[in-house]
N, C-alpha and C positions, 0 to 999 in steps of 0.2 A: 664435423658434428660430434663425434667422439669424443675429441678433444674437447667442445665445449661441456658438453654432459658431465666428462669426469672430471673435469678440474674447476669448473666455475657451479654448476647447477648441485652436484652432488655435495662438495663442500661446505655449500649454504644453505639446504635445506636439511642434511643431516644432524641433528640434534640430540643429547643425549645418549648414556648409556646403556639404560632399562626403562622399560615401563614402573612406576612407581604402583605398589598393591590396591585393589579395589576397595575403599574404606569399606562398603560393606559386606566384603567380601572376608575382613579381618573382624568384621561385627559378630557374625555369624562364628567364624572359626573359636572367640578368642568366650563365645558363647561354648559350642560343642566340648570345649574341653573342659570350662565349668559342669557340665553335664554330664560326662564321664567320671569326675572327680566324684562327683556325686553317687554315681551307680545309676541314673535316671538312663538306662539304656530305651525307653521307649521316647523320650526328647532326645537324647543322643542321631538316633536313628532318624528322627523329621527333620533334626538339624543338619545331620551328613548330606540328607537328601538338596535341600536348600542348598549346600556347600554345593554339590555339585552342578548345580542350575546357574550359577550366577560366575562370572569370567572371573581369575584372579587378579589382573592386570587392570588397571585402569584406558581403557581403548580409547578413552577422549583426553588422555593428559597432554597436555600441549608444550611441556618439554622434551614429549619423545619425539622424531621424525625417522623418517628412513625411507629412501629412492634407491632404488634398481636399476639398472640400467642393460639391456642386452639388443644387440645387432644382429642378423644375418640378412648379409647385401640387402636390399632396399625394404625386410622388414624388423621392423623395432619394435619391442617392449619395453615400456617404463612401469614399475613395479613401486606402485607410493605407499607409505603408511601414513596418512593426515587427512586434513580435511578435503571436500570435495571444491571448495572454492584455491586452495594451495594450487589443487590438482589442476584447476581450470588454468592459471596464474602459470606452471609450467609449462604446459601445451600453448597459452600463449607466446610464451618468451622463444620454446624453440620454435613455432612458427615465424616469429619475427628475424630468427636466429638465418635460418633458411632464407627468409626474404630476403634481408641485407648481406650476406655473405655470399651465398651458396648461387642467390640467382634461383634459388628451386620455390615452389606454391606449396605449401602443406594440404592435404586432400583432407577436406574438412570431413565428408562421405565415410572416409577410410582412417581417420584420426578419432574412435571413440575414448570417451572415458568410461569404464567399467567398473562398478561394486563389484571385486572377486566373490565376497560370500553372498549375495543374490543374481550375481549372472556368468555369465562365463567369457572371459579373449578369446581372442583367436589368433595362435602364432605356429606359423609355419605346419598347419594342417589339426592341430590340436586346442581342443578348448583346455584352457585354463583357469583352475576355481580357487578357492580355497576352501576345506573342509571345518565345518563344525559339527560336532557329534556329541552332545554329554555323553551317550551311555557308552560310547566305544573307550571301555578302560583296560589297559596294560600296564601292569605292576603298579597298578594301583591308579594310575594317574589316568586323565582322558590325555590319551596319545594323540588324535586326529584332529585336536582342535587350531587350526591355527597353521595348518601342514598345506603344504601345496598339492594339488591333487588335477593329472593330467587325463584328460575323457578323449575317447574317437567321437569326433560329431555326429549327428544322428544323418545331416545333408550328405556327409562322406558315404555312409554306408549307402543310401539311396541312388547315391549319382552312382556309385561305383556298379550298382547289382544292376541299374539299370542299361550296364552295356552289354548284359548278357542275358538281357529279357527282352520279349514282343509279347504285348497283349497282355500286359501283367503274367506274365508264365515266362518261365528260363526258355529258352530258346537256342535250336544249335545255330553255330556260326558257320554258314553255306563256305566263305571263301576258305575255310581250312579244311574243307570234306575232300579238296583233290590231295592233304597233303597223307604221308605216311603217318601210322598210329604212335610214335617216336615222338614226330614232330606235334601232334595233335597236345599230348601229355606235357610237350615239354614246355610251349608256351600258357598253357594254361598255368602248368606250376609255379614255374617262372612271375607269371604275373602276380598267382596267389601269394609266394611266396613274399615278394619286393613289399605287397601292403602291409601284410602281416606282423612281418619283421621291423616297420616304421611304425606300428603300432602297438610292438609290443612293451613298452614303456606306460601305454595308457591302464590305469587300475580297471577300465570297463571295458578292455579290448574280449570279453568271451561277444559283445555286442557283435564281434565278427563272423559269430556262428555262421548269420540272414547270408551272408557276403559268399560264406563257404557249402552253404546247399543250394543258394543259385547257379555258382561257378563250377560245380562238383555235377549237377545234373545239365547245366549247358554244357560241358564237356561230352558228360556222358550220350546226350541226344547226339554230340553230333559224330561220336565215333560210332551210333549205331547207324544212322542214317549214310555216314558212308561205307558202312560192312550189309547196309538193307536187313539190322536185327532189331531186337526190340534191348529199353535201358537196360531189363533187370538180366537179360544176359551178357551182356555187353561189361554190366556193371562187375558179377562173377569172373568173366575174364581176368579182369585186370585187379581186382582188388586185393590188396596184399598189408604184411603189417610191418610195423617200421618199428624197432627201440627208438624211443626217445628220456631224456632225464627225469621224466616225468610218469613213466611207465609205456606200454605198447602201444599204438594209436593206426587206426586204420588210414591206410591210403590206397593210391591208386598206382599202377607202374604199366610202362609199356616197357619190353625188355628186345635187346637186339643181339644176337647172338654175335659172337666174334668168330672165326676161327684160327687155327694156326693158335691155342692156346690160351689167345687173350682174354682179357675181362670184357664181359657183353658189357651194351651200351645201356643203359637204364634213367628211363627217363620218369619221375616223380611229377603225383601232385598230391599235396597235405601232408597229414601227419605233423601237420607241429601244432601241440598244446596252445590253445588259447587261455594262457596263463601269464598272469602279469608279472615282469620281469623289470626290476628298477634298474638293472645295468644291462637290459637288453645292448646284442650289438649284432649287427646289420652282416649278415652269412653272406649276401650274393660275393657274386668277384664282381670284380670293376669293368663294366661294358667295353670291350674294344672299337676299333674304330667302322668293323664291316656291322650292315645294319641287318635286319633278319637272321635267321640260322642258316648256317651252311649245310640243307641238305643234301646235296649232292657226298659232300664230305662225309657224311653221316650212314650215307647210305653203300657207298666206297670202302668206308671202315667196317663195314658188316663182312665183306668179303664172302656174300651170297648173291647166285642168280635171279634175278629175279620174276623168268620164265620157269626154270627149274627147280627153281630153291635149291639147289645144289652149292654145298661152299668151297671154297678155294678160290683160286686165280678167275677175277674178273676183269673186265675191260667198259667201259661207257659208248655205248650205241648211242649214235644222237642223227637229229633230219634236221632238215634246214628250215622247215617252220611247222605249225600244228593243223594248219587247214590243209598241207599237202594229205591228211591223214583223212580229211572228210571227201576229197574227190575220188577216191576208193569206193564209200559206199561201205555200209556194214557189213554187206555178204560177202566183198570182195576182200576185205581187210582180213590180215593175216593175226597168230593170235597176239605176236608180239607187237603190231601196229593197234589191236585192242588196248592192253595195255594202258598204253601209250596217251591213247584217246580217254580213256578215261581217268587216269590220272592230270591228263592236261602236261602233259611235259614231253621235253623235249630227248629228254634223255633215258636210256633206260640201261641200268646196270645185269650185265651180263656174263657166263662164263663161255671161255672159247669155243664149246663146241656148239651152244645157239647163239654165239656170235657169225660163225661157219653158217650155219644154219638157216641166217639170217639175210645174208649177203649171197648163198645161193639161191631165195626164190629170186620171179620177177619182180616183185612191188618193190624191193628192195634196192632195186638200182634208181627205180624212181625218185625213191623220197630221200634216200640220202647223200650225204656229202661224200 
């Protein structure tokens, strides 16, 4: 398909150098400056005005053409400058192109034709316009007329905020309340992060704001609901502020101390400028191949107890399943089998002497390995 596009479709419908000048576009001009010559600055002035209302290009010469052509894996943009029955004329051909070739159906559904300056494409997450603006002038000229112009969809924003709402209200997320306030921070960010950063190429991307006070107070509900506080202290906790190129900007941190020196572990969410960036480029690292975060790891590299909070040399207490932890009975259960229970895991990081500790009561021989 490629191949047919650039060598056969583009070479026959491209046409022309330039657009040829709008006759009266040159009517007007070749008026204002009769009028200048003169001194008539108040004809001068209604003629500039006019000058700048009317295109200087002729948009219907039918010596100009020009097709674009762009792929990523199964979707395509074609990018035409001509008429709408041309435009019909090429959506036929490579549909035919695909019939007899390829063996593939062109999806009539998903095959539109679009006016960029009265609607918007849709390629690979972004609508796609073109801008016209008389008054928007730079150095003199309307810069924006005629320019490609990329928007975050308004469905995107919607669908997305809607994973972290019930009831029209932000909502916390119950299955991450058993996890540590590390791991809470860091998939939140993480996910804020990955849109934001794909969006920030779009000129309306501040439209992200909705995106970042649903996600910013669903977080927050649900680190208070698993500490049993309320948002606005929960929020105090952790809010902190970040440089960025753009000046300071509020964010959120959960922090893990290290010891033995190192740098604690710091887990973010926000702080980047919802500022449009025409050579944005995509900060995350590249997913490896384990899926979830390695809490355990995470919590290992803290080199803290987790009964004592004491740091240094730990060790991983772990039992052989979680309901061994409910035939105890709350009153019977020890405080490191609490723990345990409520965080929902099976493991708990320890130092040696309530590791000791742990393994001299009785329940202890019970439930573990």
């Amino acid at each position: 398909m490629d191949v047919f596009v650039e060598q056969v479709l583009i070479p026959e419908y491209n046409r022309g150098s330039e657009r040829t000048k709008n006759p009266e576009y040159r009517k007007v001009q070749k008026a204002l400056t009769r009028a200048r010559e003169r001194g008539d600055r108040v004809e001068a002035r209604l003629l500039h005005q006019r000058l700048r209302s009317l295109p200087s290009k002729d948009f219907h010469d039918p010596r100009y053409r020009r097709l674009r052509y762009c792929r990523y894996a199964d979707d395509t943009l074609l990018g035409f400058t001509g008429p709408k029955s041309e435009a019909e004329e090429i959506k036929q051909r490579l549909g035919q192109f695909l019939h007899d070739k390829l063996k593939l159906e062109l999806s009539e559904e998903k095959t539109l034709i679009t006016h960029a300056r009265t609607d918007a494409a849709r390629f690979l997450g972004y609508e796609i316009t073109i801008q016209h603006n008389d008054k928007a002038i730079t150095n003199g000229q309307r810069s924006s007329n005629a320019t490609v112009r990329l928007r975050v969809p308004v469905k995107v924003i919607k669908d997305k905020c809607a994973l972290y709402m019930k009831r029209g209200q932000p909502a916390r997320r119950t299955r991450l309340m058993n996890s540590d306030d590390y791991t809470i921070v860091s998939i939140y960010g993480a996910e804020y992060r990955g849109l934001v950063q794909y969006y920030l190429l779009a000129s309306d991307v501040y439209r992200l704001n909705r995106l970042n006070w649903v996600m910013e107070t669903s977080m927050l509900k649900t680190l208070a609901g698993k500490h049993r506080s309320t948002v606005s202290k929960t929020a105090a906790k952790h809010k902190a502020k970040v440089d960025t190129p753009h000046g300071p900007r509020t964010c959120f941190e959960a922090v893990v101390e290290c010891a033995d020196g190192r740098k604690p572990l710091i887990a973010r969410y926000g702080g980047i400028p919802l500022r449009w960036q025409r050579k944005a480029v995509l900060q995350d690292r590249q997913p490896g191949r384990a899926v979830g975060p390695k809490e355990l790891v995470t919590r290992l590299l803290a080199s803290r107890c987790e009964i004592c909070e004491r740091s240094g040399n730990v060790a991983v207490h772990h039992i052989r399943k979680l309901t061994d932890l409910d035939k105890l009975g709350p009153a019977d259960r020890p405080a490191w089998a609490d723990i345990m229970a409520k965080r929902r895991r099976k493991t708990l990081v320890v130092c040696p002497h309530c590791h000791d500790d742990i393994h001299a009561g009785e329940p202890a021989a019970q439930l573990t390995e």
